[in-house]
C-alpha positions in Angstrom: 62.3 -87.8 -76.0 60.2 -85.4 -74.1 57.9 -85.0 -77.7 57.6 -88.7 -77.6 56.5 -89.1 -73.9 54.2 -86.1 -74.7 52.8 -87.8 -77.7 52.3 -91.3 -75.7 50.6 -89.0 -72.9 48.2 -87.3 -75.2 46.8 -91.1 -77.2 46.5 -92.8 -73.6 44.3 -89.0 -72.6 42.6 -89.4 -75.6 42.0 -93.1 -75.4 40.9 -92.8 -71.7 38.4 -90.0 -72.4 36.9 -92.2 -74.9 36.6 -95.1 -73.1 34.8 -93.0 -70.2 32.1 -91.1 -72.4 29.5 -94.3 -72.8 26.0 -93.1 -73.7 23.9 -93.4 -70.7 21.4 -95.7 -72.6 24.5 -97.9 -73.1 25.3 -97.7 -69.5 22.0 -98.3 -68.7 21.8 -101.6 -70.8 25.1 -102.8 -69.8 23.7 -103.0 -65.9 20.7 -104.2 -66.6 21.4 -106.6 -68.9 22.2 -109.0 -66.1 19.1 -109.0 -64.5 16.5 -106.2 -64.3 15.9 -103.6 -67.0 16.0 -100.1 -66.5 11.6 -100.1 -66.6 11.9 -102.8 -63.8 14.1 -100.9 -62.2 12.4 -97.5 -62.5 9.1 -98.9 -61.6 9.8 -100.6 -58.2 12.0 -97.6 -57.3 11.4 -95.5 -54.1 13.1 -92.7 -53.0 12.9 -90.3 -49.5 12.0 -87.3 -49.3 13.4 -84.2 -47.4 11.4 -84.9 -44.6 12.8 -88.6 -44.2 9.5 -90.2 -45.7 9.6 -93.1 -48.3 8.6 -92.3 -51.5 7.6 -94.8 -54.2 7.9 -94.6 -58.2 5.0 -95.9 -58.4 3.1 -93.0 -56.9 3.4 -91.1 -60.3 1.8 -93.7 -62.3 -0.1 -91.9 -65.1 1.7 -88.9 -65.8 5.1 -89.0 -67.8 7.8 -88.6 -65.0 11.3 -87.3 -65.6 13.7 -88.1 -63.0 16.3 -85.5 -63.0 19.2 -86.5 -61.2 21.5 -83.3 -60.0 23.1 -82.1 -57.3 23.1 -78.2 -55.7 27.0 -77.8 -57.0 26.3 -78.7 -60.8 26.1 -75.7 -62.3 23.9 -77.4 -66.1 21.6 -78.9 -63.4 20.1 -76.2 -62.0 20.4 -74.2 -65.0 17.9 -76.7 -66.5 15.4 -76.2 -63.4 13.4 -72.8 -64.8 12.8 -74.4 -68.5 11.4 -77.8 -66.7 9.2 -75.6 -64.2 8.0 -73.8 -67.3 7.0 -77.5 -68.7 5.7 -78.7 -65.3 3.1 -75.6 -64.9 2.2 -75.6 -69.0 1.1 -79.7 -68.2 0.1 -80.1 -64.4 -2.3 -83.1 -65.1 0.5 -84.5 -67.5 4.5 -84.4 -66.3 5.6 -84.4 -63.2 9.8 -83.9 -62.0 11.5 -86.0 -59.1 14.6 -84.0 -59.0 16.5 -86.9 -57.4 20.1 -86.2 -55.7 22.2 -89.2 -56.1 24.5 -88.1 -52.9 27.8 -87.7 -54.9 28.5 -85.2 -52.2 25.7 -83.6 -51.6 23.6 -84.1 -48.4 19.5 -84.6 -47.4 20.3 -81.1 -45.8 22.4 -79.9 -49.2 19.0 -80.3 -50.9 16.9 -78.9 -48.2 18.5 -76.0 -48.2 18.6 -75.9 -52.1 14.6 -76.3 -52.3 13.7 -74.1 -49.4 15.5 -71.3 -51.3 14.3 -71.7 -54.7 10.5 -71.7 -55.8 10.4 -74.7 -57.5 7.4 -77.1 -57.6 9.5 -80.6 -57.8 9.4 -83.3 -55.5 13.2 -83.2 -54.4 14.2 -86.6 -53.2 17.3 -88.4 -52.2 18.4 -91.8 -54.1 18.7 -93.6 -50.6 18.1 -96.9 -52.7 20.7 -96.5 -55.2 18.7 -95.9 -58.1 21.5 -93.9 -60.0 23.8 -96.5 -59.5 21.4 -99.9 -61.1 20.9 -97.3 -64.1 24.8 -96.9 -64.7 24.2 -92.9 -64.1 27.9 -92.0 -64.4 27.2 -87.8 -64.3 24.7 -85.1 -64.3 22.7 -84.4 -64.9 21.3 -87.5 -66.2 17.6 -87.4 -67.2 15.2 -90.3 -67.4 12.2 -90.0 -69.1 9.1 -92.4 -67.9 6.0 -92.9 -69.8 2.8 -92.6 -67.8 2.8 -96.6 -67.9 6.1 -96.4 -65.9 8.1 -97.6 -69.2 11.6 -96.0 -69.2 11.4 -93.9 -72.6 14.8 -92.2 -72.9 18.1 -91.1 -70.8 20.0 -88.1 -71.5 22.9 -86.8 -70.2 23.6 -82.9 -70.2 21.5 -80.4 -71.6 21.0 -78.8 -74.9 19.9 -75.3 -73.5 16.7 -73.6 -72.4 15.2 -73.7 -75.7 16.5 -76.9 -77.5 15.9 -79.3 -73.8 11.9 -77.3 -73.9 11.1 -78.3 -76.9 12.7 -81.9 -76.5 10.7 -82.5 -73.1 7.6 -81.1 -74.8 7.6 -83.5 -77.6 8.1 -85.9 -75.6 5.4 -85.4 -73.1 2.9 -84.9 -76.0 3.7 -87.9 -77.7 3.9 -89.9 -74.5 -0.1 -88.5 -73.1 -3.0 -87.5 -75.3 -5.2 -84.3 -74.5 -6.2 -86.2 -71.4 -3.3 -86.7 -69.7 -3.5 -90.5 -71.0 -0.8 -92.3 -72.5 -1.1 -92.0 -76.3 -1.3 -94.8 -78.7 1.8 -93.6 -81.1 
């Protein structure tokens, strides 16, 4: 009796898990598909900043924008932080990172703390607009990738370490700007 209950426990587990681990462009499309996209949603976004100023999307027009959602306690968050630096230094005119904390628990102060201590070049933001939430961002990190026209490209969730998420941002911000900085026509 026990082997059976332990049996029914394990499908409805399994079942459950599966039903929870929707691809985020799924997610994505699921919310939006009622009203806005995720590229109208993206592109009227704004955001504050640690200092309690508003902050609008649209202020990073013309570079390809990641916006990183992640909070201090997720451990594959920050461990992503160094590789995108690298990418933000090797294309200053080109990418720029809004490493957006959705407040899952974290506080304005968690992340002022966080960026004060760490040399990071990001704009650190809070989502005090509910961005996360319109894109169906269920974990993090959750990436989304913004062409320098403000088009949502891609959404990831996770990260494929150091060296596989590099070269996955590079490609991206290459094929998404010519030598420029200009969007490409590919």
């Amino acid at each position: 009796m026990y082997k059976n209950n332990f049996s029914r426990l394990l499908v409805v587990l399994l079942f459950s898990s599966l039903l929870g681990c929707n691809s985020s462009d799924e997610s994505a499309k699921k919310n939006s598909s009622n009203s806005k996209t995720a590229t109208e949603y993206v592109k009227t976004a704004s955001f504050t900043d640690l200092q309690g100023n508003s902050v609008s999307f649209s202020d990073f027009k013309g570079k390809v924008v990641l916006i990183d959602f992640w909070e201090t306690w997720c451990k594959p968050c920050i461990a992503s932080f160094p590789t995108m630096q690298e990418l933000q230094e090797e294309y200053p005119n080109k990418f720029q990172i809004l490493a957006v904390t959705p407040g899952f628990t974290d506080t304005r102060e968690d992340a002022r703390s966080f960026a004060e201590n760490h040399d990071y070049d990001f704009n650190f933001l809070i989502d005090s607009n509910n961005l996360h939430q319109k894109l169906g961002v269920r974990g993090i990190p959750h990436k989304v990738f913004v062409d320098t026209a403000g088009k949502v490209i891609k959404q990831s969730v996770g990260t494929s370490g150091a060296e596989e998420d590099y070269k996955k941002v590079k490609k991206i911000i290459e094929k998404h700007t010519d030598s420029t900085g200009e969007e490409s026509e590919t």
